[in-house]
Each structure stands twice: as C-alpha cells, then as structure tokens.
N, C-alpha and C positions, 0 to 999 in steps of 0.2 A: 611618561606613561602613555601607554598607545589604548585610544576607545576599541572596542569592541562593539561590530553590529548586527544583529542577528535580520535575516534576509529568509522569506518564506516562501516559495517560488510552486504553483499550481498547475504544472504541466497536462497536457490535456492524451497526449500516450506517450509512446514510447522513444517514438523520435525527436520529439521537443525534449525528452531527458536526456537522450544520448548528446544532444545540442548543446543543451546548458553544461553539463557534465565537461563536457570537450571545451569549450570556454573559460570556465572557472578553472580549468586545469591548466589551460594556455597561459592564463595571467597570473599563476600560482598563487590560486583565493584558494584559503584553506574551506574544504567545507564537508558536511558530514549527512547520510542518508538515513531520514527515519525507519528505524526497525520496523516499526508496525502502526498500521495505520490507526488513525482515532476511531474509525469506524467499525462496525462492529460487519466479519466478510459476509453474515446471511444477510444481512439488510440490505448493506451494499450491492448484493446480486438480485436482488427483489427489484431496487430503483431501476440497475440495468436494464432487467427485462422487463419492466413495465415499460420504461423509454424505446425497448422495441418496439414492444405492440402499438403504443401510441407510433412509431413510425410505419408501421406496417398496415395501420387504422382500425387494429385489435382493440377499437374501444366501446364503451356506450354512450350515446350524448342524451343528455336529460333536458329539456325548456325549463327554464326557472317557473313556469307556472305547474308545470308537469310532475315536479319534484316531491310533492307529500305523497302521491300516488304511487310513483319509483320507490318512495321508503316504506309502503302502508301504511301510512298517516294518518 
C-alpha cells in the first residue's frame, strides 16, 4: 500500500506557479488546482488595495497618546 501526502504550496504570483507547475510535472507528481479560493474575492481586493496605499503612504498615523481623540473618546 502506497502513503499518500497532501502538499500545500503559497505561491506569491504567477510565476512561482508556472515554476512549481513545470516541476511537479517534470517529476510526474500528480497534483491538482484549487477551484476557488477560501477567501471571500471582495475582501481579498479590499486587503490589496489597502497594501497599496500603505505603499504608496495613503495612510494615517495616530501616537498612541493621540488615539481617544482620533476616535472621539
């Protein structure tokens, strides 16, 4: 009887799939592509573009003593 291992792989875009993809297929590992993602696509594009503006410095910074005042406290 042959084990079976289940293998979870976090690619960061497109070309690290096409990578893995072309490897596992070199060494004839059978493997198989999640339909659909766990996450739900509005959130997911929400995270995105916030990760823009934080790169872009689309943000606001609060001092922790500043903070009751920032929420109307």
């Amino acid at each position: 009887m042959k084990a079976e291992n289940t293998l979870i792989v976090h690619t960061k875009n497109s070309k690290e799939l096409k990578v893995i993809k072309a490897f596992m297929e070199a060494l004839k590992i059978k493997f198989e592509m999640a339909k659909e993602s766990p996450y739900d696509p509005e959130f997911v594009e929400k995270v995105l573009e916030s990760r823009q503006q934080v790169r872009e410095g689309k943000v606001t910074r609060v001092k922790k003593e500043d903070l009751k005042e920032f929420l109307g406290l």
